[in-house]
N, C-alpha and C positions, 0 to 999 in steps of 0.2 A: 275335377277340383273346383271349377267354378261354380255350380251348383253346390258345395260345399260353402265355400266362399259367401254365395248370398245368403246362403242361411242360416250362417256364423253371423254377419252383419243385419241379419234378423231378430238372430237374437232365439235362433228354432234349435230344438233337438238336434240334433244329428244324429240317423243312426246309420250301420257302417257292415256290413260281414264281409269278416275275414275269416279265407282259407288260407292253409299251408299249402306249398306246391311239394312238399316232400313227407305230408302224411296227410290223415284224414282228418284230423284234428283243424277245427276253429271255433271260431268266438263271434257273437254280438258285441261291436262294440257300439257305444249312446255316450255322445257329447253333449254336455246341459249347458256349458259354456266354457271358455278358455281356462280356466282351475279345476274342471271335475271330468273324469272319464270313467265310464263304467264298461267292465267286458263281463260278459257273460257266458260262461265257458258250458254250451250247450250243443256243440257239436261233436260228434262223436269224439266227446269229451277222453280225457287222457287220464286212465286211475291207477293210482299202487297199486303192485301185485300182490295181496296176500292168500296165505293158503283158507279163509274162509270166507262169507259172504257178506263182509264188509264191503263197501262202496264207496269209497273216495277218491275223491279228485286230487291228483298229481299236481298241485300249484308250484311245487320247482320245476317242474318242467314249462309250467307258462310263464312263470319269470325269467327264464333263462333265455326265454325266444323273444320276450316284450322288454324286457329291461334295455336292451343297448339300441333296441330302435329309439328308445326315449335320449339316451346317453350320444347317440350317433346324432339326433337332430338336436343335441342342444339342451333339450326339455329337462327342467328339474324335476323330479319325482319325491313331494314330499311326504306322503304317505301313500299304505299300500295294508290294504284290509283284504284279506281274504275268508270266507268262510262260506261252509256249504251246507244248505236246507234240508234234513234228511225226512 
C-alpha cells in the first residue's frame, strides 16, 4: 500500500492484478488518478453460456463482485461503461 501511496502522490499510473480466491476469473486494474479506474477483464475472463459460438463477457457477474467493494469503502461510483472489442 505504500508503494501505491507514492505513486498516487506522483501523480503515476497504477496498475494492480486482481485475482479471486474462489475462482479463476480476474482483472487488470489501471488507476489514472483518484476519478478514473479502469479494469480489464482479461483473465480467464467469465462469459454467458450460449448454445453457439458467440463470445461474450458476463459483466454482471463483474459487477456483482466490484460494486460493493466500492459501496463497502465508501467510494461513489458515477459511471460505469462496459463494452467489449470483438
Amino acid at each position: 500500500m505504500n508503494i501505491l501511496k507514492i505513486n498516487q502522490a506522483q501523480k503515476e499510473t497504477i496498475g494492480i492484478q486482481l485475482l479471486r480466491r474462489d475462482s479463476k476469473a480476474g482483472c487488470d486494474l489501471l488507476i489514472f488518478n483518484t476519478n478514473e479506474m479502469v479494469f480489464s477483464l482479461s483473465i480467464y475472463r467469465n462469459k454467458i453460456v450460449v448454445e453457439s459460438d458467440i463470445d461474450i463477457t458476463d459483466f454482471t457477474w463483474y459487477l456483482e463482485k466490484i460494486l460493493p467493494v466500492f459501496k463497502n469503502s465508501s467510494l461513489q461510483v458515477e459511471q460505469i461503461i462496459c463494452e467489449q472489442v470483438v
